[in-house]
N, CA, C and O atoms as a GROMACS GRO file, in nm:
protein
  308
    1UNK      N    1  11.929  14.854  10.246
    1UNK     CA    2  11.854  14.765  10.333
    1UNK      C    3  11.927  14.760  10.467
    1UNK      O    4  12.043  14.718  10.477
    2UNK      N    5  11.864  14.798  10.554
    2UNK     CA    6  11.904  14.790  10.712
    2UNK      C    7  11.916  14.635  10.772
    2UNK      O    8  11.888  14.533  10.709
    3UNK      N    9  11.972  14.644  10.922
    3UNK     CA   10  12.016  14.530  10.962
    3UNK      C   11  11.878  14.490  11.043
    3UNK      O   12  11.879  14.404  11.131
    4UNK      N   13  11.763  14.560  11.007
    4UNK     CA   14  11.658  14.490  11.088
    4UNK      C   15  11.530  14.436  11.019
    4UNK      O   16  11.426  14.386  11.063
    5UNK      N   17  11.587  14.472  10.865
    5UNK     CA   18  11.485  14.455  10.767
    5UNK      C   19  11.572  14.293  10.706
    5UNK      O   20  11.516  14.195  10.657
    6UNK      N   21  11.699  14.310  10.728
    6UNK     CA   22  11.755  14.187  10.702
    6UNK      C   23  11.700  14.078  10.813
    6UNK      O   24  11.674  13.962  10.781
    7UNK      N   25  11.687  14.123  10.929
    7UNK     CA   26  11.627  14.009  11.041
    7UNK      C   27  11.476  13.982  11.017
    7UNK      O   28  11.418  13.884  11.066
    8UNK      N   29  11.423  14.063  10.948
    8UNK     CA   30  11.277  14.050  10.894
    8UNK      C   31  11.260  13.961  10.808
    8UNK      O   32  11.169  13.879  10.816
    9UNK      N   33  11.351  13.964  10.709
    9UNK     CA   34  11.384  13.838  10.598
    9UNK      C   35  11.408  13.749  10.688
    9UNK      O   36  11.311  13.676  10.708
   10UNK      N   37  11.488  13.729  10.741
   10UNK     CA   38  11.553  13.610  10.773
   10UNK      C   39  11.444  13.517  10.886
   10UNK      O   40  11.447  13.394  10.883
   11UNK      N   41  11.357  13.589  10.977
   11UNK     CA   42  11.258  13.578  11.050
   11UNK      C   43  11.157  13.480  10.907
   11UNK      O   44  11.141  13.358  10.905
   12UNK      N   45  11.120  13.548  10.836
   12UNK     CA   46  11.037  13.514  10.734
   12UNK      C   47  11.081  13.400  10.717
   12UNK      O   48  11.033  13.295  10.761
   13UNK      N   49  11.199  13.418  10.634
   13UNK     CA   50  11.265  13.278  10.573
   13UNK      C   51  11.252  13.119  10.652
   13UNK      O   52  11.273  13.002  10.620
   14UNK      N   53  11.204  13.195  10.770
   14UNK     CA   54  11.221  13.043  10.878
   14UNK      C   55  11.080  13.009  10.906
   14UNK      O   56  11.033  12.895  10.907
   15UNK      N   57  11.035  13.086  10.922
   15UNK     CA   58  10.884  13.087  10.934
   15UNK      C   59  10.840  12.991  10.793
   15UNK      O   60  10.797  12.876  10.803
   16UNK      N   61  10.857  13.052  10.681
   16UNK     CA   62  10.801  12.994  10.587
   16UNK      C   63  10.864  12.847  10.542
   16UNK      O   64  10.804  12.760  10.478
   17UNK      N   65  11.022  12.838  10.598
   17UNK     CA   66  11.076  12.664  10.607
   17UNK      C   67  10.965  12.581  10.652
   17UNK      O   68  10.903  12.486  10.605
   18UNK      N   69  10.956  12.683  10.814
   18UNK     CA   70  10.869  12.598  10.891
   18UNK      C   71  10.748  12.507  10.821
   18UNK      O   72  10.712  12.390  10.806
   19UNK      N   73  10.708  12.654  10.787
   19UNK     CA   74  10.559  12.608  10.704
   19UNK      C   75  10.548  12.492  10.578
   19UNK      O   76  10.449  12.427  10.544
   20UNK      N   77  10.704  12.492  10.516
   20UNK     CA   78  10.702  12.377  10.410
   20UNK      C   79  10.692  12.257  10.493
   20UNK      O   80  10.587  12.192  10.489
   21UNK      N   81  10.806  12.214  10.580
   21UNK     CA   82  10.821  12.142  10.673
   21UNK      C   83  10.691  12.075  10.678
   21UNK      O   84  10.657  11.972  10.621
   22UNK      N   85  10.623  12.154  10.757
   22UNK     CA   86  10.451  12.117  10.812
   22UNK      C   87  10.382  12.047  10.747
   22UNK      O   88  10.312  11.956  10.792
   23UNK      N   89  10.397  12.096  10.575
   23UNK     CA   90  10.272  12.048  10.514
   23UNK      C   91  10.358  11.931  10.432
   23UNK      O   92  10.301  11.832  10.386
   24UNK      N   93  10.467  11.948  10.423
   24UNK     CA   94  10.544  11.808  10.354
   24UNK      C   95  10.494  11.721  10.496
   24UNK      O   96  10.445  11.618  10.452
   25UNK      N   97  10.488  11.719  10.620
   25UNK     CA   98  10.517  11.624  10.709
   25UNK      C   99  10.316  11.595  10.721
   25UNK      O  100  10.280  11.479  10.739
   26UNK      N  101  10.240  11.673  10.712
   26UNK     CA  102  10.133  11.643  10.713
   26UNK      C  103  10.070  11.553  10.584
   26UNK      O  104   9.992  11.459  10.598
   27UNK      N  105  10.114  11.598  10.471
   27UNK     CA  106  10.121  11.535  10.349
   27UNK      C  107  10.131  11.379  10.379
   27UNK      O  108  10.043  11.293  10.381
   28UNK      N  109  10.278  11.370  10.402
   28UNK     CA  110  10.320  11.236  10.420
   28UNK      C  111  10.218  11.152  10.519
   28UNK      O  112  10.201  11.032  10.494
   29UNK      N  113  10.173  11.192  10.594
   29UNK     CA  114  10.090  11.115  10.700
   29UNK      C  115   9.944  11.118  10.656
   29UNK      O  116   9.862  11.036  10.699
   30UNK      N  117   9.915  11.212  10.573
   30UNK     CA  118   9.796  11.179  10.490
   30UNK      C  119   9.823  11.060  10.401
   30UNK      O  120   9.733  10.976  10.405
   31UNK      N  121   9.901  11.039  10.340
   31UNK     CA  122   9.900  10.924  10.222
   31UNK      C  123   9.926  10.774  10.301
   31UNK      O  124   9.876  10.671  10.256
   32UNK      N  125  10.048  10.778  10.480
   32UNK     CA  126   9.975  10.683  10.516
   32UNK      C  127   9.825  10.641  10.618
   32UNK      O  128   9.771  10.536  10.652
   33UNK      N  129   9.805  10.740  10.635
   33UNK     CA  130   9.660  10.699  10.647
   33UNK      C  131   9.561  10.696  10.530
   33UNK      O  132   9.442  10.674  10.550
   34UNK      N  133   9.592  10.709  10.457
   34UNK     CA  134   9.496  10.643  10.294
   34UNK      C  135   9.547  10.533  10.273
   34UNK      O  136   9.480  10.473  10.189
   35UNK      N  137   9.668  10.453  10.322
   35UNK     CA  138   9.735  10.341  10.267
   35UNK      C  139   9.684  10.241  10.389
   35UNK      O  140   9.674  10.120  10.372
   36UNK      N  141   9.642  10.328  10.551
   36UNK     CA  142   9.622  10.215  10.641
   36UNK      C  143   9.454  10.240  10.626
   36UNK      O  144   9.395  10.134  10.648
   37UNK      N  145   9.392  10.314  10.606
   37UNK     CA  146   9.251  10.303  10.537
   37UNK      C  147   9.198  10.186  10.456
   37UNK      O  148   9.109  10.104  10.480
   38UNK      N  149   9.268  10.200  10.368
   38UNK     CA  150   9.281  10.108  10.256
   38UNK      C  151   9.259   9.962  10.247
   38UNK      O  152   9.186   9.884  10.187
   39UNK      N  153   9.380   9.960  10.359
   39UNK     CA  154   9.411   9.807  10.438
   39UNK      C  155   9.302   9.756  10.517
   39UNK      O  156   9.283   9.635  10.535
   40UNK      N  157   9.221   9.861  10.570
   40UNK     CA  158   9.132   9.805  10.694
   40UNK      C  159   9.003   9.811  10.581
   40UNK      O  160   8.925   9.717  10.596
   41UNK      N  161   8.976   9.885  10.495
   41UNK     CA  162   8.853   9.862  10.409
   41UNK      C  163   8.891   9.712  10.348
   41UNK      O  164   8.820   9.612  10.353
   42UNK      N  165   8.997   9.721  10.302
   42UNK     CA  166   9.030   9.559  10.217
   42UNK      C  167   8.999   9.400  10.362
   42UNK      O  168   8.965   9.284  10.342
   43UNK      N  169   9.026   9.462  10.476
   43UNK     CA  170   8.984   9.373  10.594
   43UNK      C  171   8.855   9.367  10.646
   43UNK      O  172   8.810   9.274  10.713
   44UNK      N  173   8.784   9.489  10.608
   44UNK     CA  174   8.631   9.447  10.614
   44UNK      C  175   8.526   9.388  10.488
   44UNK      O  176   8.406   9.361  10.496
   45UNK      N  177   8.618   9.378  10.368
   45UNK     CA  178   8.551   9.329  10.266
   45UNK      C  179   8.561   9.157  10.262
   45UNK      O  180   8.475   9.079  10.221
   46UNK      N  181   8.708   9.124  10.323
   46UNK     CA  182   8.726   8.968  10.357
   46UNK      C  183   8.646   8.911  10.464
   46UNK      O  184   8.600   8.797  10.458
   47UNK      N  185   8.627   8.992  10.566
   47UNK     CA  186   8.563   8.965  10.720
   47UNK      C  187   8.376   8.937  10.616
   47UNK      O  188   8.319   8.828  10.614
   48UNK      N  189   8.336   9.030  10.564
   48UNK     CA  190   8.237   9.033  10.529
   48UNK      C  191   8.174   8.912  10.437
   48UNK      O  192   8.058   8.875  10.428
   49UNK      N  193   8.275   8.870  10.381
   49UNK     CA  194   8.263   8.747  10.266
   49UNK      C  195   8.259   8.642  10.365
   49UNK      O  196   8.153   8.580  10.376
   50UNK      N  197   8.360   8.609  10.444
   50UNK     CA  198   8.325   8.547  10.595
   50UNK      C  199   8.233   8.493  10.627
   50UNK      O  200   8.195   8.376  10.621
   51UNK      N  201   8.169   8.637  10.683
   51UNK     CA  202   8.057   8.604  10.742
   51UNK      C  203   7.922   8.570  10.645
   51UNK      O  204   7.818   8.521  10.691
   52UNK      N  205   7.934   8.591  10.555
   52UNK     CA  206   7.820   8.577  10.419
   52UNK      C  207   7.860   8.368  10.382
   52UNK      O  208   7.773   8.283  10.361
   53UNK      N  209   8.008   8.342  10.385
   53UNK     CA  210   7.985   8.221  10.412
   53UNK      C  211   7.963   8.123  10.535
   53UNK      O  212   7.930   8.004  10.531
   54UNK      N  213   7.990   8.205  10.649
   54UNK     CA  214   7.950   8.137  10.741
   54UNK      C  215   7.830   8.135  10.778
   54UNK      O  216   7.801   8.058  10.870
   55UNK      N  217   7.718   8.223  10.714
   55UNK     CA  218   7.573   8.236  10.707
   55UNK      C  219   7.523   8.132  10.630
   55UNK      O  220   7.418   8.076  10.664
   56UNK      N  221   7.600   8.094  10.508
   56UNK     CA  222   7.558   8.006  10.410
   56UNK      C  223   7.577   7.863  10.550
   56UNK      O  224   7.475   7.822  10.605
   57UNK      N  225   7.683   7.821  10.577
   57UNK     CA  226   7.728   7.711  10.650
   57UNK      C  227   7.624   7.650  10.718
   57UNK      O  228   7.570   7.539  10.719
   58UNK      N  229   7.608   7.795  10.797
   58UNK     CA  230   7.477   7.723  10.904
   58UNK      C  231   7.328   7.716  10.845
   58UNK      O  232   7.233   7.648  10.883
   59UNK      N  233   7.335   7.791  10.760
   59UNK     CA  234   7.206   7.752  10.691
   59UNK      C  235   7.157   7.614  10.670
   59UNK      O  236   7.056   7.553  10.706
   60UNK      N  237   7.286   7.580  10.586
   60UNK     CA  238   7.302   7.411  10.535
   60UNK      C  239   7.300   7.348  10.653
   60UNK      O  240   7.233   7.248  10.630
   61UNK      N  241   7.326   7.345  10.742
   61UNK     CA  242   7.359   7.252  10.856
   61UNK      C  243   7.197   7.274  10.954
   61UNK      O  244   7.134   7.184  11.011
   62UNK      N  245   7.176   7.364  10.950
   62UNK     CA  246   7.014   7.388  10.986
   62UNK      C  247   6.917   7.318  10.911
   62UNK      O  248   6.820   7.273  10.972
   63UNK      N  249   6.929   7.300  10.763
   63UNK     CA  250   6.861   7.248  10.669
   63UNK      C  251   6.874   7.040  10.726
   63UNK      O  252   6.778   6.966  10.746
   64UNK      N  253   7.031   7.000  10.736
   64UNK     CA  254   7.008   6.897  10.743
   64UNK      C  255   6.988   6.825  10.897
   64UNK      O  256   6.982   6.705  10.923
   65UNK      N  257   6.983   6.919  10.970
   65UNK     CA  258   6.951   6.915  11.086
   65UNK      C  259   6.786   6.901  11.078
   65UNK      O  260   6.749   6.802  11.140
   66UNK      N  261   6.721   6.945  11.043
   66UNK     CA  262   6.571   6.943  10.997
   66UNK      C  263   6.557   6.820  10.948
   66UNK      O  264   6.501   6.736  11.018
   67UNK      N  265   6.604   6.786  10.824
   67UNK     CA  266   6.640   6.637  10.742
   67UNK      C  267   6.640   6.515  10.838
   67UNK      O  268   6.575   6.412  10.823
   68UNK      N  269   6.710   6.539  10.921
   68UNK     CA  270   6.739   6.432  11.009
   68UNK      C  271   6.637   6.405  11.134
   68UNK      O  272   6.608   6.296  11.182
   69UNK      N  273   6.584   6.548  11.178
   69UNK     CA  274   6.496   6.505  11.244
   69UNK      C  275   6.308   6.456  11.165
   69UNK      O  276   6.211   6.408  11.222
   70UNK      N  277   6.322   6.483  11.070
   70UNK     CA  278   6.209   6.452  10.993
   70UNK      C  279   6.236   6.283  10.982
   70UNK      O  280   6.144   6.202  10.998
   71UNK      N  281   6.368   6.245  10.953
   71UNK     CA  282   6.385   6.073  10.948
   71UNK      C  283   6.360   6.021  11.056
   71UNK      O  284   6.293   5.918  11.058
   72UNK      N  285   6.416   6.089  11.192
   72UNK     CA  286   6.398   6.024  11.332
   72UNK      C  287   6.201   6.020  11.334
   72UNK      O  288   6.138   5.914  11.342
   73UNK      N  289   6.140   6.146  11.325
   73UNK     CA  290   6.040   6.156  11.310
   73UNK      C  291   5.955   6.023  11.266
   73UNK      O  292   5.888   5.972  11.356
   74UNK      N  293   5.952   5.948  11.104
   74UNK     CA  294   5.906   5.883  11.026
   74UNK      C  295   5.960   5.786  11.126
   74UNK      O  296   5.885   5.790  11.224
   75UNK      N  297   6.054   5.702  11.144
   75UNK     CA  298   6.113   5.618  11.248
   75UNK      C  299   6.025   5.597  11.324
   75UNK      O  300   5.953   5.498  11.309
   76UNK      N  301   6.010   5.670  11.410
   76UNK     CA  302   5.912   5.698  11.544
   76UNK      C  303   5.831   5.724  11.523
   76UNK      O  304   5.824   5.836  11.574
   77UNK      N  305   5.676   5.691  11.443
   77UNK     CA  306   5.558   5.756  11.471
   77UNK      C  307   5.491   5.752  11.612
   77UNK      O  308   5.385   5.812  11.633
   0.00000   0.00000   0.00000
């Protein structure tokens, strides 16, 4: 084996570090973006319950808002 077939290896050898490198470092940043995914789906499922009770809220408060003007109503013919 010659001294340029040895630089061929050794060329390789770095190249293909490289390439572990890459996909270990891409890897890792895939799992935290599935972990900050995660987080923001779990923040739109709370936001959502939220707003499903703050829909209920004003409902009720619309309801006795009605209530009340139906009494002023009878009051006042």
């Amino acid at each position: 084996m010659g001294l340029e077939e040895l630089e061929q290896f050794g060329l390789l050898e770095q190249k293909i570090e490289s390439l572990i490198s890459l996909a270990s470092s891409l890897k890792e940043e895939k799992i935290n973006l599935e972990k900050k995914i995660q987080g923001q789906e779990e923040k739109i499922d709370s936001l959502a319950g939220e707003i499903e009770m703050l829909k209920a809220d004003r409902d009720l408060v619309q309801k006795k808002i009605a209530a009340l003007l139906e009494k002023i109503e009878e009051f006042n013919p």
